[in-house]
Structures are given as C-alpha cells and as structure tokens.
C-alpha positions, 0 to 999 in steps of 0.5 A: 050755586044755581042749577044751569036748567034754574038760571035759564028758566023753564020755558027757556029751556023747553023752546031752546029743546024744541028749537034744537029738535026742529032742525031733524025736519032736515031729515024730509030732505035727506030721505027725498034727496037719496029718492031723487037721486035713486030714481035718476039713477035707475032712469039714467041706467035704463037710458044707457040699456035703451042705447045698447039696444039700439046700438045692437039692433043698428048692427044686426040689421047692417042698417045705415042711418044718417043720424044713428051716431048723433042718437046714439051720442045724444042718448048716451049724453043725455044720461050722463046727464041725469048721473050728475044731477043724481050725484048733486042730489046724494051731495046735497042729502049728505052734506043735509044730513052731517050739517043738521043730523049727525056724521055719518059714521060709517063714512069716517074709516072709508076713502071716499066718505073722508074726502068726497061726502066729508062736509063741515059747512054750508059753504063746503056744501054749496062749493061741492054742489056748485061744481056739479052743476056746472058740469051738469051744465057743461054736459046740457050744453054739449048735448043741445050744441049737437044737434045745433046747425051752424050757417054763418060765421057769426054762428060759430064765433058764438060757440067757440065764445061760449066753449071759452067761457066754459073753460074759463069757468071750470078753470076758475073752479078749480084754481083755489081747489 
C-alpha cells in the first residue's frame, strides 16, 4: 500500500499546504474588524460624555433652549448608532475568525460565546450581521426623521409608509428565528 503523501503527488501537496495556509490571510480582517469595532466604541462613548456634559451645563446654567431635547436625543441617538455598527464589526471579526481560523475556545463554557458569537456558517454570518444593519438602519432613519419638518399630508403618508415598512422588516427577520 502507497503513502497517501506518494499517491497524491509532490507538488500536489505542497499547493494543497500552501492553499490551506492562505485562508490565516483572514486574520488581517479579524484584527482591523476588533479596531474598527474598538475605535467606534470609544467614540461612541465619548459622544455619550459629550451629551452628559451638555446636559449638566443646560441645567446649571437654568438655561431654555428651544432646541436642546432634539441635541440632546439627536446626540444620544447618534451614538447608539455608532455601537451598532461596532457590534456588526465584533460579529463579522468573530464570525472571521471561527469560519477561517479556529473556534475560539474560550467562548465555548460561556452563555454568550454559545449563542451570540457561536457561528458555523457564512450564511449564520451574514444572517447575524444582517439584523444589525437593519437595526443600524432603523436608528439612522430615527435620527434624520427628527429633525425632518413635515408641511403636507403627503408628507406624513410617507412616514408613516415608511415606519411600516420598517416594522414589517424586522417582523420578517425575525419570524424564522
């Protein structure tokens, strides 16, 4: 009987070693996803800080501006936002990583590792990311709807078709869950 490494051939198996070596390449994307994501979190946060301040200042100064709920919402809306699109970037470096790496073991004995990081396909993947997107959608369209000013009828038909369809999106994402 013939050595499996004789059958298949020298340079066979050096291109098959090389080609399977070729997909730690994916490891680029997991490391600048997690900076991405670490970088939208800290400006997220810093963009909430920004909002307490101005809300601290509003009411020492017993000040009354016209505007300062839609800021302060706008600006609190604005880094809810920017957590979403962080959280799609920690799915897409883990989902990376287990499809092209290795499992990540330390998320195997935890809650949150088996359930919400835990993906086995690319179809998973882009399932899970989808749903984030819509929702980083959802809360886009929340905060430019603020600061819209509705003059006709018309106007408002088209916003309440488009919290319909909204609602019917996320319906339909999560009916088959």
């Amino acid at each position: 009987m013939k050595n499996k490494e004789t059958k298949r051939g020298i340079i066979e198996t050096f291109f098959e070693s090389i080609l399977w070596k070729s997909r730690l390449i994916a490891v680029l994307a997991v490391i600048f996803g997690m900076i991405g994501a670490f970088v939208l979190f800290v400006v997220a946060s810093f963009d909430i800080y920004k909002m307490v301040c101005y809300a601290y200042q509003f009411f020492s100064a017993h000040a009354h501006s016209d505007d300062f709920h839609m800021q302060l919402i706008g600006g609190v809306i604005g880094a809810v936002d920017l957590y979403l699109i962080a959280v799609v970037l920690l799915i897409f470096s883990f989902g990376i990583y287990e499809l092209f790496i290795s499992e990540i073991d330390d998320a195997e004995n935890t809650i949150i590792g088996s359930k919400i990081l835990s993906i086995h396909s690319l179809d998973e993947l882009k399932d899970k990311i989808g749903k984030v997107v819509v929702m980083v959608l959802i809360v886009s369209f929340f905060k430019r709807v603020m600061h819209m000013h509705f003059s006709t009828p018309l106007e408002m038909l088209y916003l309440a078709g488009s919290i319909l369809a909204l609602a019917l999106a996320l319906y339909y994402l999560h009916k088959h869950s």
